[in-house]
C-alpha positions in Angstrom: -129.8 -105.8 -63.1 -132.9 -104.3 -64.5 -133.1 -100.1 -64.1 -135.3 -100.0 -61.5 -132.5 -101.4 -59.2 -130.1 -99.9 -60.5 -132.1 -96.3 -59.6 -132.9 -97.8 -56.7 -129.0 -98.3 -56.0 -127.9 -95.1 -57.0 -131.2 -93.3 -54.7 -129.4 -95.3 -52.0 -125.9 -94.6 -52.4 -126.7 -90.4 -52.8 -128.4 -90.5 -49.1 -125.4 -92.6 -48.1 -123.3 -89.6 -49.2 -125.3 -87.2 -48.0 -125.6 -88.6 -44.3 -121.6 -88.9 -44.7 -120.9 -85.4 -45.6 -123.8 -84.3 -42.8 -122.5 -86.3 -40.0 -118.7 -86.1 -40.3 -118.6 -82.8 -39.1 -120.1 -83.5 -35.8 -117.5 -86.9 -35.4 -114.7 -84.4 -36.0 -116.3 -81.9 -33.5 -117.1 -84.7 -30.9 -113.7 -86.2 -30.9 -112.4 -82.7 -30.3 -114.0 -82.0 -27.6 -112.4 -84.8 -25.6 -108.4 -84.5 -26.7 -106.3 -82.1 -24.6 -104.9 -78.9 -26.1 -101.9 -80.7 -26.7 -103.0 -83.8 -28.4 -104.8 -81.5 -30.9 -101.9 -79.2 -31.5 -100.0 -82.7 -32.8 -102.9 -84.4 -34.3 -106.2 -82.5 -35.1 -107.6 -85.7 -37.4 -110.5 -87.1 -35.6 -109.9 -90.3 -33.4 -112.1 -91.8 -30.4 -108.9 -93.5 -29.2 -108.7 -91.3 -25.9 -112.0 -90.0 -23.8 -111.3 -87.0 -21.7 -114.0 -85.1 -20.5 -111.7 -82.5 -18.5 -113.1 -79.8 -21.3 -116.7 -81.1 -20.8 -115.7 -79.9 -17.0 -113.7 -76.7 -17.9 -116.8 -75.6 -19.5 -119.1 -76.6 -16.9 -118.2 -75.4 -13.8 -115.9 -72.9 -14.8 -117.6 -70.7 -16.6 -121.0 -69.5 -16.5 -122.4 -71.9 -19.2 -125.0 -73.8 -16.6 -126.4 -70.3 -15.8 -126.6 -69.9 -19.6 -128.3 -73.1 -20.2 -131.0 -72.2 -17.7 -131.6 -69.3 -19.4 -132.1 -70.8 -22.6 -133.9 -73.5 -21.4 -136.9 -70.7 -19.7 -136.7 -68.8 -22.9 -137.1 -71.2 -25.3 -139.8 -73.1 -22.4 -141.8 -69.8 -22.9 -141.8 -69.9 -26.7 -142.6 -73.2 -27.1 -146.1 -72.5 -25.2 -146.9 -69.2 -26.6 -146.7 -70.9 -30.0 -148.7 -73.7 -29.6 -151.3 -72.2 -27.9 -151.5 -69.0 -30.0 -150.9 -71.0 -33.3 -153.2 -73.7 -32.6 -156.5 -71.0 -31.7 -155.6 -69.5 -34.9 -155.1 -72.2 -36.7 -158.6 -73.8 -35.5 -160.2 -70.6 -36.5 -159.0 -70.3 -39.9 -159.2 -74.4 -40.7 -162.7 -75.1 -38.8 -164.4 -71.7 -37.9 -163.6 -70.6 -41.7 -165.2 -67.2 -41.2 -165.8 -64.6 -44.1 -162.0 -63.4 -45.2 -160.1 -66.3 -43.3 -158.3 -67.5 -46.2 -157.2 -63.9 -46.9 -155.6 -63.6 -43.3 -154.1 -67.3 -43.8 -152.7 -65.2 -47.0 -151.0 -62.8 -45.3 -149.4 -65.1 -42.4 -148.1 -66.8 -45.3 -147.0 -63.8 -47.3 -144.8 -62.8 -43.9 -143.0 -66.1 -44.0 -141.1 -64.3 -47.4 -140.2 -61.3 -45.4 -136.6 -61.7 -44.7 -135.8 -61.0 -41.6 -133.3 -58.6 -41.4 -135.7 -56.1 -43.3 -137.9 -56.0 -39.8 -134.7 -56.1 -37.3 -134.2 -52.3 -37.3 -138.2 -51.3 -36.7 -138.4 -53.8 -34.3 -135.7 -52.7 -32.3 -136.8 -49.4 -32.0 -140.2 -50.6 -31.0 -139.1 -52.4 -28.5 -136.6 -49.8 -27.4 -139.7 -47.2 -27.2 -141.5 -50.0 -25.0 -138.5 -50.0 -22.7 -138.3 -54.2 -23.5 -134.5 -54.1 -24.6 -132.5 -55.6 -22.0 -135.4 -58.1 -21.2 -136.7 -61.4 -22.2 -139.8 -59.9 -23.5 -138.9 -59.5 -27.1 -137.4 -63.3 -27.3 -140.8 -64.5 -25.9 -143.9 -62.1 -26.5 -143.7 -62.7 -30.5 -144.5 -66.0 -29.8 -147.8 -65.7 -28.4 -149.0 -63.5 -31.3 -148.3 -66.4 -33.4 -146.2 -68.0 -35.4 -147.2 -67.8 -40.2 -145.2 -71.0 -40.1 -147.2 -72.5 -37.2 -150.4 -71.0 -38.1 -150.5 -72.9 -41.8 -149.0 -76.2 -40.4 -152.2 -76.5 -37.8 -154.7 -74.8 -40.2 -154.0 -77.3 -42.9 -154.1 -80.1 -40.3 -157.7 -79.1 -38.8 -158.6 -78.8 -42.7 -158.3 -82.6 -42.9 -160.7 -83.6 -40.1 -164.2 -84.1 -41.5 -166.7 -81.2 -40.9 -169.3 -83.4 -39.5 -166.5 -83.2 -36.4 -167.9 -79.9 -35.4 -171.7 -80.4 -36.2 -172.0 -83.5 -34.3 -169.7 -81.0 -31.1 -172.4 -78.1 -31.7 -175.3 -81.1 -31.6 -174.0 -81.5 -28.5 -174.2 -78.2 -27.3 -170.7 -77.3 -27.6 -169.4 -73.8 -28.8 -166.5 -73.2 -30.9 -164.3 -72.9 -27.6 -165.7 -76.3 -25.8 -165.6 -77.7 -29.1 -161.7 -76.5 -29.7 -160.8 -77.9 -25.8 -162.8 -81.6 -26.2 -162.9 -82.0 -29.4 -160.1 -80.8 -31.6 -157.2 -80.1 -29.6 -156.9 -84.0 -28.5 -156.7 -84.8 -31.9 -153.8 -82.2 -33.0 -151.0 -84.0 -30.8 -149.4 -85.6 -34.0 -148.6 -81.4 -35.5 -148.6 -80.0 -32.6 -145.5 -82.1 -31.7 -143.6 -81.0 -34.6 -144.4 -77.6 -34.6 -142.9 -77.7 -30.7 -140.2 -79.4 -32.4 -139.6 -76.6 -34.7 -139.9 -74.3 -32.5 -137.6 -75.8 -29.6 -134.8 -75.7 -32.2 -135.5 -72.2 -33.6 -135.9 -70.8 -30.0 -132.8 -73.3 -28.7 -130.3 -71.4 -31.5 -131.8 -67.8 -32.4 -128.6 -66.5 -32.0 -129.4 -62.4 -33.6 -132.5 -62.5 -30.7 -130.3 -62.6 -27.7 -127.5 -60.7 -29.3 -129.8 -57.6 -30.1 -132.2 -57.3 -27.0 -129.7 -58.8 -24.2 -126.9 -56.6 -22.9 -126.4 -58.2 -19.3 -124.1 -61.2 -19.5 -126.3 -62.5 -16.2 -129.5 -63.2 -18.5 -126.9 -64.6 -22.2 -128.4 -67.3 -23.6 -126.4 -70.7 -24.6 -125.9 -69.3 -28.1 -124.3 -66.0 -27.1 -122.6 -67.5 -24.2 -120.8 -69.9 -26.6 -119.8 -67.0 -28.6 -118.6 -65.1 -25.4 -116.5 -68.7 -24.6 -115.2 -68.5 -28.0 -114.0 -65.1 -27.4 -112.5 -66.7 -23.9 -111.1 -70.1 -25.7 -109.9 -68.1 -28.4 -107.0 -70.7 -29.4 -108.7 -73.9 -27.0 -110.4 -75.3 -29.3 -111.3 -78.7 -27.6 -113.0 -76.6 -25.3 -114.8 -75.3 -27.6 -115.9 -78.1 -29.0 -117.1 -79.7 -25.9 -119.6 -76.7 -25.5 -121.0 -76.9 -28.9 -121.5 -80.2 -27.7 -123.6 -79.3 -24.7 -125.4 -76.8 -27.5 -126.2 -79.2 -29.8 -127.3 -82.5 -26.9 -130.1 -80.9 -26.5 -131.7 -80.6 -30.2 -130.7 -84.1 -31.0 -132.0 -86.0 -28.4 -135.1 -84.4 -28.5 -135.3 -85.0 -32.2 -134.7 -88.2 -31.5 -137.3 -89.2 -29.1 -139.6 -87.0 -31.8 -138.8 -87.6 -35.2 -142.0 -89.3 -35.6 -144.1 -86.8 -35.1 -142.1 -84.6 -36.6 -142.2 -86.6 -40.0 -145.8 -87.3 -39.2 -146.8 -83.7 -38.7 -145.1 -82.2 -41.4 -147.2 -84.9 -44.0 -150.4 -83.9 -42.2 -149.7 -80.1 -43.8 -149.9 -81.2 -47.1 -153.0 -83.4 -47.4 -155.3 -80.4 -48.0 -155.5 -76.9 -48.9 
């Protein structure tokens, strides 16, 4: 066996052990969610020999948790368009428009993405406590159409890629820089914008600190911090709990997997140019 192989073997059998350690904890959470209190209080080892779903139903209709879906599923509806539309205008400006002092702005979206933040979550709160926003869904969702540093560079660097001739043969045309945007760049940005909805469906799906700061009526929780609230509930149930980290998690993963691939695709686009 020459060493190529042999590297090749070992590449193969790290991601192996990687996926293993990665996916075993969500076997061991999905068989718990469908044993019984009682079959988990004798045997807490993960098997798929029994499949009850009487937890699935507990924690469906129940509790509160469709109400809290619905919530989550409006909130993070709204982010996801604030961000692609604010991120891809911006973005277009900065990779195609590339006015005097656009890479310094790109600078500074950047420069915010190393801003942790629980250095902003005080200030912001009393901002939006002076706006008389706490106890809404306004600070979950108005950020997002201000844009997004992340989102900003992702579609920036993808626009930078398409050949400048793009735009001069769109102005030849007699397009301006917003009928040019509409007709001719935005159908080609599918591919990034795609994974940056990605992104952002999973960020907006599980902010867990949002909710918990801005949202003191348990009518308008979102899935994150009703699952915290049904932890507090199922305190020693922990099938139940199980099952509705389940009905957390469906969501992410089945959208990831009708996406991955332009997900993967739009996160390579990033890095072709600077």
């Amino acid at each position: 066996m020459n060493k190529e192989k042999l590297s090749r073997y070992i590449v193969f059998g790290l991601l192996i052990l990687g996926a293993f350690v990665v996916v075993m904890p969500f076997l061991w959470a999905l068989s718990t969610s469908f044993k019984t209190l009682s079959e988990y209080a004798m045997n807490d080892s993960m098997s798929f020999a029994k499949i009850n779903l009487e937890n699935y139903r507990k924690v469906l209709f129940e509790n509160n948790i469709g109400r809290y879906a619905l919530n989550s599923i409006f909130v993070t509806i709204m982010v996801i368009v604030g961000t692609l539309m604010s991120c891809s205008l911006v973005g277009y400006a900065l990779g195609v428009l590339k006015f005097k002092g656009s890479n310094v702005i790109l600078g500074l979206a950047i420069a915010t993405m190393f801003l942790p933040g629980t250095a902003t979550m005080i200030p912001l709160y009393l901002i939006w406590n002076k706006l008389g926003s706490v106890g809404t869904y306004i600070p979950l969702i108005l950020p997002a159409y201000l844009g997004s540093a992340f989102g900003i560079f992702l579609l920036r660097q993808f626009y930078a890629t398409l050949p400048e001739e793009l735009y001069e043969a769109a102005q030849i045309d007699g397009c301006n820089p917003g009928l040019a945007f509409w007709h001719v760049y935005l159908p080609l940005t599918k591919t990034p914008l795609a994974a940056l909805a990605v992104f952002t469906f999973i960020n907006a799906w599980s902010d867990y600190m949002g909710p918990l700061l801005y949202l003191h009526d348990k009518t308008k929780y979102t899935l994150t911090i009703g699952l915290a609230y049904l932890k507090g509930q199922y305190g020693t149930d922990v099938p139940a709990q199980m099952a509705a980290s389940m009905l957390t998690i469906l969501p992410v993963l089945v959208l990831f997997i009708f996406l991955q691939r332009y997900f993967i695709e739009g996160i390579a686009s990033a890095g072709k140019k600077g």
